[in-house]
Gaussian input, Z-matrix of N, CA and C with variables (Angstrom, degrees):
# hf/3-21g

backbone

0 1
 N
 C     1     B1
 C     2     B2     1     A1
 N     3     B3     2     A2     1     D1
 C     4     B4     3     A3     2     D2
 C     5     B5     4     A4     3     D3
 N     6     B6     5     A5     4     D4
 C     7     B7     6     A6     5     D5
 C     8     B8     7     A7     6     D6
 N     9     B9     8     A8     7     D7
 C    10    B10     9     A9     8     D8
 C    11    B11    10    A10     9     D9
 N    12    B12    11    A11    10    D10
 C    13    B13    12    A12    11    D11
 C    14    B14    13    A13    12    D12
 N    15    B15    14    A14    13    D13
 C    16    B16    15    A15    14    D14
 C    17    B17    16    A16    15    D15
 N    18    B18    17    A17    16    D16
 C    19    B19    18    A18    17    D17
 C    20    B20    19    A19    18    D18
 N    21    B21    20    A20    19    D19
 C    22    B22    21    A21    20    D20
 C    23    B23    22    A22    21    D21
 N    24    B24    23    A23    22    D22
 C    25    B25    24    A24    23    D23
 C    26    B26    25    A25    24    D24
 N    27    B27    26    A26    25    D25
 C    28    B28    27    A27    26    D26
 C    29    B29    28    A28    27    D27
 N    30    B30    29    A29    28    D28
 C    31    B31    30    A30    29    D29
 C    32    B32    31    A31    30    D30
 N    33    B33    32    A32    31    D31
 C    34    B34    33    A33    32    D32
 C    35    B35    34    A34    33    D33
 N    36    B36    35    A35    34    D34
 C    37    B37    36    A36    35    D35
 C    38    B38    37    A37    36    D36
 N    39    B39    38    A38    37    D37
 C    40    B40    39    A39    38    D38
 C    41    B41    40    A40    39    D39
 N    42    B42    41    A41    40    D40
 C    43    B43    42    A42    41    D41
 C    44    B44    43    A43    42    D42
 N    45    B45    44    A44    43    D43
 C    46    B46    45    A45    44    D44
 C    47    B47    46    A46    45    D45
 N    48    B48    47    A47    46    D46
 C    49    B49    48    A48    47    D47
 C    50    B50    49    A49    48    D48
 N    51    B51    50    A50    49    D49
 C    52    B52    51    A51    50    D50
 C    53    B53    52    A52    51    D51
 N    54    B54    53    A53    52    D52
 C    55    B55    54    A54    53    D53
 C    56    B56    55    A55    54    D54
 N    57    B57    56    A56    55    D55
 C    58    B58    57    A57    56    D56
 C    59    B59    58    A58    57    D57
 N    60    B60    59    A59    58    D58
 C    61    B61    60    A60    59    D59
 C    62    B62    61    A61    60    D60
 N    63    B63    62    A62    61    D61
 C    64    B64    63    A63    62    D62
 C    65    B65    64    A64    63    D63
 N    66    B66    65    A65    64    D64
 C    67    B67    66    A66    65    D65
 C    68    B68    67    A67    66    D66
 N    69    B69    68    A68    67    D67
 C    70    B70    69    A69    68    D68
 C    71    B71    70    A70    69    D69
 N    72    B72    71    A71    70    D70
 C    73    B73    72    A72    71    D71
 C    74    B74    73    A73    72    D72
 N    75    B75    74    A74    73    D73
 C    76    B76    75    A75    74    D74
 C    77    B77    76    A76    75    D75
 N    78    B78    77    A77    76    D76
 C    79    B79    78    A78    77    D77
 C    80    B80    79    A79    78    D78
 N    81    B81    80    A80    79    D79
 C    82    B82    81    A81    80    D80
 C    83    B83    82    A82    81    D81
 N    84    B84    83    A83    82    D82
 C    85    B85    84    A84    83    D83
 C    86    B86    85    A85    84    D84
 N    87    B87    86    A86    85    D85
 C    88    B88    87    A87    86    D86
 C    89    B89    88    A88    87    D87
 N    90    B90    89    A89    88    D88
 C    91    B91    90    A90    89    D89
 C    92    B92    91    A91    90    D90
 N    93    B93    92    A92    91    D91
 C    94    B94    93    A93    92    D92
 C    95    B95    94    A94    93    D93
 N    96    B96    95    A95    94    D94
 C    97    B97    96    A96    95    D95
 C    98    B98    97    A97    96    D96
 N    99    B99    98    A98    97    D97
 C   100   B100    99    A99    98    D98
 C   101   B101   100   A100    99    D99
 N   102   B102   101   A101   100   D100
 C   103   B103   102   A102   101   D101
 C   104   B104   103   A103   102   D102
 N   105   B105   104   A104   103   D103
 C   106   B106   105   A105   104   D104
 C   107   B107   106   A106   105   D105
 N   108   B108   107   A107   106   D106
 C   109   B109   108   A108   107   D107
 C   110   B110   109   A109   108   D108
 N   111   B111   110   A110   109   D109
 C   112   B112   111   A111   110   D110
 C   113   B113   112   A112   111   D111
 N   114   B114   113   A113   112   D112
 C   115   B115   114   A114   113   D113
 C   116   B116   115   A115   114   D114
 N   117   B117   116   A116   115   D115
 C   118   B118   117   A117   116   D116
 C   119   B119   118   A118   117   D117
 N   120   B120   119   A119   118   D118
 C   121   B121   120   A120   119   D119
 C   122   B122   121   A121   120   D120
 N   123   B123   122   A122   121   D121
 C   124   B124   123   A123   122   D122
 C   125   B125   124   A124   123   D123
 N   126   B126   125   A125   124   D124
 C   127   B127   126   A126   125   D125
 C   128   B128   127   A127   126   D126
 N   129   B129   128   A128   127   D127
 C   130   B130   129   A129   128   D128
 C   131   B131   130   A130   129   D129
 N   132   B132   131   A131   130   D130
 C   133   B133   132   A132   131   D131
 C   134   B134   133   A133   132   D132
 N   135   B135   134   A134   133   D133
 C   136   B136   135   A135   134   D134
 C   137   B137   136   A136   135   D135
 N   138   B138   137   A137   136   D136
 C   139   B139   138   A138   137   D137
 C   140   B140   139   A139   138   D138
 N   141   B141   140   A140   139   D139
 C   142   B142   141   A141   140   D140
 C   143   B143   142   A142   141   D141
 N   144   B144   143   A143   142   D142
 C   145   B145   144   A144   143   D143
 C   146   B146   145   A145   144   D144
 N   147   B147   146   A146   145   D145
 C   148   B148   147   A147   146   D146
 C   149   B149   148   A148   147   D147
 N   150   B150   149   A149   148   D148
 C   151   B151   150   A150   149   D149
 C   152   B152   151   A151   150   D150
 N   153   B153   152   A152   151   D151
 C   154   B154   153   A153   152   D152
 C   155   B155   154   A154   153   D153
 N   156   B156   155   A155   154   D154
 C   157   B157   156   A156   155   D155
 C   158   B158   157   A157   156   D156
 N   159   B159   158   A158   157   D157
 C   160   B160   159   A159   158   D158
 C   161   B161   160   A160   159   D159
 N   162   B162   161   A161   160   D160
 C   163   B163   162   A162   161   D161
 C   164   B164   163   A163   162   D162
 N   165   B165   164   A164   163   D163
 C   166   B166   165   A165   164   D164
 C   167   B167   166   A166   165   D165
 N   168   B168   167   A167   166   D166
 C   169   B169   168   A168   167   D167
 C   170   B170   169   A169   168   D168
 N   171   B171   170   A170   169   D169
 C   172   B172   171   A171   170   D170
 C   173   B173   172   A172   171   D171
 N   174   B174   173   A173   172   D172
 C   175   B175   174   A174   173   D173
 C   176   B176   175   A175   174   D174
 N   177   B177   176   A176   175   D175
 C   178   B178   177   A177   176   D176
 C   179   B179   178   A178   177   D177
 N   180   B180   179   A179   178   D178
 C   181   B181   180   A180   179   D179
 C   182   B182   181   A181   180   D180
 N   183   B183   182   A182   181   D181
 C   184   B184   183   A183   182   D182
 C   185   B185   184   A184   183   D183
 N   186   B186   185   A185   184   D184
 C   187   B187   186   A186   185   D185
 C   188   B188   187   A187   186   D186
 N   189   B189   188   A188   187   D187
 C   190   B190   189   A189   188   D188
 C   191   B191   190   A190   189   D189
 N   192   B192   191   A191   190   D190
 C   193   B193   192   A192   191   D191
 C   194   B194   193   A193   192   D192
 N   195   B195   194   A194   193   D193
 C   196   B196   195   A195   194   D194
 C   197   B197   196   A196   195   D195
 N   198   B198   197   A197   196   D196
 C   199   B199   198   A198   197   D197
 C   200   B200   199   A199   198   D198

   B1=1.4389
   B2=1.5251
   B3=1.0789
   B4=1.4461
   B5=1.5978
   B6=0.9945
   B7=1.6425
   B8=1.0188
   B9=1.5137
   B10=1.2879
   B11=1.5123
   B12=1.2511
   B13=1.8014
   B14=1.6673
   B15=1.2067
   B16=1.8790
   B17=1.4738
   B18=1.2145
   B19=1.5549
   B20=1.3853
   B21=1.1157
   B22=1.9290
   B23=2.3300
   B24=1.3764
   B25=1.2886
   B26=1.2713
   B27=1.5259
   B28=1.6030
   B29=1.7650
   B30=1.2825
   B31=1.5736
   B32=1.3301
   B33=1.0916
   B34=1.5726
   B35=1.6986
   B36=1.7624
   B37=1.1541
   B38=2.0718
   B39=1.5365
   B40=1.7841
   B41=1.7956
   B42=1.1438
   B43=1.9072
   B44=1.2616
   B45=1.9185
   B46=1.4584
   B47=1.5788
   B48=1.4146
   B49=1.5025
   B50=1.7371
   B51=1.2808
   B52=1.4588
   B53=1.8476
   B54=1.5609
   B55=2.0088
   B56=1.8230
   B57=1.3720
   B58=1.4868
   B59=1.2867
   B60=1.2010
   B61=1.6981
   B62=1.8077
   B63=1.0512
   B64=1.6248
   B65=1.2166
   B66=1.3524
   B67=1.0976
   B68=2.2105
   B69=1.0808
   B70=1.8479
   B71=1.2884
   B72=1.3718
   B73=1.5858
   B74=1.6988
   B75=1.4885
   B76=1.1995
   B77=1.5821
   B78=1.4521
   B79=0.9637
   B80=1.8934
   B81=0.9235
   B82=1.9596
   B83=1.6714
   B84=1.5080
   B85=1.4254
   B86=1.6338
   B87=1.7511
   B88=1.8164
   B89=1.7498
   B90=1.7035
   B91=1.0825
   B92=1.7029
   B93=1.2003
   B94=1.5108
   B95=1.5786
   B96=1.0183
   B97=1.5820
   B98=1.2365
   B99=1.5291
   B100=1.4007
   B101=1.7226
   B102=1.4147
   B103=1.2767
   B104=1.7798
   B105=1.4824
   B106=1.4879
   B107=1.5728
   B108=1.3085
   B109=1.9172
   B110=1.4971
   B111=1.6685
   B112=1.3267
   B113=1.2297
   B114=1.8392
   B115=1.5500
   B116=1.5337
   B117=1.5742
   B118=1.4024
   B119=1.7074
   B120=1.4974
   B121=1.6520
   B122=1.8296
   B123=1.1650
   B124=1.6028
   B125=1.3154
   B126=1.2271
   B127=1.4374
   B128=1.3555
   B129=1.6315
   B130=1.5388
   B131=1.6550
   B132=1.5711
   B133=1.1713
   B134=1.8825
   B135=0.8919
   B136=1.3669
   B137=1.2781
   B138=1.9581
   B139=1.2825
   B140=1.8316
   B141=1.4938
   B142=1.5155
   B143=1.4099
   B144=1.5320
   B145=1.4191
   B146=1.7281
   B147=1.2032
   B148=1.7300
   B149=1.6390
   B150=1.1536
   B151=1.3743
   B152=1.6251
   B153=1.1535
   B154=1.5681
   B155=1.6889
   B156=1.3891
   B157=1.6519
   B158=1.3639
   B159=1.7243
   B160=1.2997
   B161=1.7824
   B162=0.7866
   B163=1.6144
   B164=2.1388
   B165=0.9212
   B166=1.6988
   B167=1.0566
   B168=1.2939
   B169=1.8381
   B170=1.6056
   B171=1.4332
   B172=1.7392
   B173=1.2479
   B174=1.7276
   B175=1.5565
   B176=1.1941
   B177=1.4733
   B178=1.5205
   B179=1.9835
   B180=1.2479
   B181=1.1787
   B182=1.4073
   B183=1.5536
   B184=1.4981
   B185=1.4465
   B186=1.5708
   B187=2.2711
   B188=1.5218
   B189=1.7720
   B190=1.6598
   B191=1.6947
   B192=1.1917
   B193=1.6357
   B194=1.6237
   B195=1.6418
   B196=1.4716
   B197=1.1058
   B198=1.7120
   B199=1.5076
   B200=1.6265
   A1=107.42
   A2=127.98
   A3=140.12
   A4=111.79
   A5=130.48
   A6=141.03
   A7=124.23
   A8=128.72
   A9=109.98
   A10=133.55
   A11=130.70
   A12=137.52
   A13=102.64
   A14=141.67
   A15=151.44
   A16=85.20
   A17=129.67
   A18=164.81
   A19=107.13
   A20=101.26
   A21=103.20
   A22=85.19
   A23=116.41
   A24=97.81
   A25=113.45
   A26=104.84
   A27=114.59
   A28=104.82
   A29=105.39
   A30=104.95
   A31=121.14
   A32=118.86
   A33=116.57
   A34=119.55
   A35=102.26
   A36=114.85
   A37=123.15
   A38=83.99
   A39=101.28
   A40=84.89
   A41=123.93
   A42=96.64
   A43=123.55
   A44=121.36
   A45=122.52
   A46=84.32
   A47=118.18
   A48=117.59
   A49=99.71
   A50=115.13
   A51=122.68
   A52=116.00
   A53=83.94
   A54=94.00
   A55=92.55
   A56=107.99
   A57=109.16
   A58=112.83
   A59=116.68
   A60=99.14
   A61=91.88
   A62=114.67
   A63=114.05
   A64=103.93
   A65=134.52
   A66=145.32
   A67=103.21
   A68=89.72
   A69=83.97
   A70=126.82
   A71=108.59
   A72=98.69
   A73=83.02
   A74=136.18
   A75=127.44
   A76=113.87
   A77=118.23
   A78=140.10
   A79=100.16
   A80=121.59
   A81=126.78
   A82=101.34
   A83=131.14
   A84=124.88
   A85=109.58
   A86=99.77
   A87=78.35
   A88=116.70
   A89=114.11
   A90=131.92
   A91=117.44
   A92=108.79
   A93=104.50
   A94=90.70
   A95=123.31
   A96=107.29
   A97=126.53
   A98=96.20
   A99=108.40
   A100=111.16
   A101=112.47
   A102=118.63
   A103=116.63
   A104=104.32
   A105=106.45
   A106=91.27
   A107=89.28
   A108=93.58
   A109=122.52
   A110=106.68
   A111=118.04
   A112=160.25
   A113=81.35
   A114=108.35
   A115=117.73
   A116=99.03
   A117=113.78
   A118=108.25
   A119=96.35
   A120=107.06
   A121=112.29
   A122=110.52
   A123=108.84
   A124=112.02
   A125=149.05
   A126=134.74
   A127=113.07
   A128=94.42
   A129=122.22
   A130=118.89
   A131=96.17
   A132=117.11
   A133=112.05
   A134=121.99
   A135=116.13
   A136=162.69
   A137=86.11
   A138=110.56
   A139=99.79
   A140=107.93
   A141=110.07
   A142=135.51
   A143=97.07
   A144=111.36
   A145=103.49
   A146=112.99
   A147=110.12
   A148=106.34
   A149=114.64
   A150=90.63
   A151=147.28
   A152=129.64
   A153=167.00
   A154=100.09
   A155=101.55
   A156=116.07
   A157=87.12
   A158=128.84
   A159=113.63
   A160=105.85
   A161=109.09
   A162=108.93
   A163=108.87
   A164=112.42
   A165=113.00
   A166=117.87
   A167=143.41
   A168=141.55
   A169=100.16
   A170=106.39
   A171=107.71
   A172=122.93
   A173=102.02
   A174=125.55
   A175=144.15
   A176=139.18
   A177=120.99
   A178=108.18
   A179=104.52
   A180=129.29
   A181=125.27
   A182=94.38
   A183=106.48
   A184=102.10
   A185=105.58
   A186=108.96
   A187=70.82
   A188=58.20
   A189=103.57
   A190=128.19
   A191=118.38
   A192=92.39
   A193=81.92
   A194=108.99
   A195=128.78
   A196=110.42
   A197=111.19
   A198=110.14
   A199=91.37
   D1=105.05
   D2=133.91
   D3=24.24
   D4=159.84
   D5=138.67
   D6=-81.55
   D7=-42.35
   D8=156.03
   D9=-87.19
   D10=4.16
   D11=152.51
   D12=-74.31
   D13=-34.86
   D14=117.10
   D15=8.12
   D16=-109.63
   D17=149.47
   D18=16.97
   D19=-59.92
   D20=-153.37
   D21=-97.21
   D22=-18.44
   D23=177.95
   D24=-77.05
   D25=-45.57
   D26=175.27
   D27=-43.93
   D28=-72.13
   D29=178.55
   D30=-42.37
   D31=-29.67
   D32=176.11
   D33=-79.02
   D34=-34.43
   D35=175.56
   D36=-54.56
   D37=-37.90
   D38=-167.91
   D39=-89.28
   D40=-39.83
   D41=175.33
   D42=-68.29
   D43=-11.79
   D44=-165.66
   D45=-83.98
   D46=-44.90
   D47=-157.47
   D48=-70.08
   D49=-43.04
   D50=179.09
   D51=-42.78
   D52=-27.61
   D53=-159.18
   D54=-98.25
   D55=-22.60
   D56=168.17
   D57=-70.90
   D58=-19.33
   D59=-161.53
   D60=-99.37
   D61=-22.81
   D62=170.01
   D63=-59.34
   D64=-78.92
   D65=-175.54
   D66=-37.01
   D67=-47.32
   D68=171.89
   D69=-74.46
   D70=-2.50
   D71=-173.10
   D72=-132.72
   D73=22.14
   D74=145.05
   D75=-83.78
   D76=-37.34
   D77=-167.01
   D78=-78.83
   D79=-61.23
   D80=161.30
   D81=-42.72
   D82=-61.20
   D83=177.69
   D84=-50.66
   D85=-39.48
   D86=-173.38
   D87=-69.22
   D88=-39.29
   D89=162.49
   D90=-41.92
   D91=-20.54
   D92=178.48
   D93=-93.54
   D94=-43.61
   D95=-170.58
   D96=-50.87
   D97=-48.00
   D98=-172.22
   D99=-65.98
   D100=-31.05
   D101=175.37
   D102=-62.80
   D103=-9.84
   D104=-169.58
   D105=-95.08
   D106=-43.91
   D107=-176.88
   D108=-43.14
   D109=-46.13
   D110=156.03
   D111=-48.45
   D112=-34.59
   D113=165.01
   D114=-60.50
   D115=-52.54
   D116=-167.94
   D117=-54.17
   D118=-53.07
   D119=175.62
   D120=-45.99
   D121=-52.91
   D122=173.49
   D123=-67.25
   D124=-52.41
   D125=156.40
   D126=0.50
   D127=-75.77
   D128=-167.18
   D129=-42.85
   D130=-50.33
   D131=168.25
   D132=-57.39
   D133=-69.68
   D134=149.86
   D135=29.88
   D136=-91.23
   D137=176.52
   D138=-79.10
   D139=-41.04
   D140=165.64
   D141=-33.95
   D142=-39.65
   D143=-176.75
   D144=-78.92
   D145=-28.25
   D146=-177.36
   D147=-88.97
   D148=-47.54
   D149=154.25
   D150=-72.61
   D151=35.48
   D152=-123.52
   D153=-161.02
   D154=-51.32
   D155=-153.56
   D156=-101.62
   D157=-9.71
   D158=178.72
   D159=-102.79
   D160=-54.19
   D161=175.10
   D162=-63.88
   D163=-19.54
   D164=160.40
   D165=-132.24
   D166=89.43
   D167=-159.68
   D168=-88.36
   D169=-27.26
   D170=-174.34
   D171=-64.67
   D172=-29.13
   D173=179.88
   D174=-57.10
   D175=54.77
   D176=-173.86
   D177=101.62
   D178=26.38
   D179=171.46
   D180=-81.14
   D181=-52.11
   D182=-177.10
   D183=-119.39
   D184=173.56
   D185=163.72
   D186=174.45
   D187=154.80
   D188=-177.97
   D189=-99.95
   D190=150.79
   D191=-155.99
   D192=-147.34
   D193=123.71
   D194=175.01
   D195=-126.22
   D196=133.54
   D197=-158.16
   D198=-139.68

């Protein structure tokens, strides 16, 4: 093998890895979003449930579990 086919693999090698690591940390940003999106939704869910537990406190507090 040549010095310059050496050259042009290496160079090709460090732009495939270069275009991978974009692609991985586009792919981690979308995964973070969606994880925020989720978050927010469970909050929501949540805060629902405590106000639920404030206007009926007797309600869905406790259960019983026979095994």
């Amino acid at each position: 093998m040549s010095i310059g086919a050496i050259n042009t693999s290496v160079a090709l090698s460090a732009v495939k890895q270069g275009t991978m690591g974009e692609i991985g940390t586009a792919m981690l940003g979308k995964a973070l979003d969606q994880q925020e999106i989720e978050g927010s939704g469970l909050v929501k869910m949540i805060d629902a449930a405590a106000m639920e537990r404030s206007v009926n406190p007797n309600v869905g507090g406790n259960f019983d579990v026979s095994v």
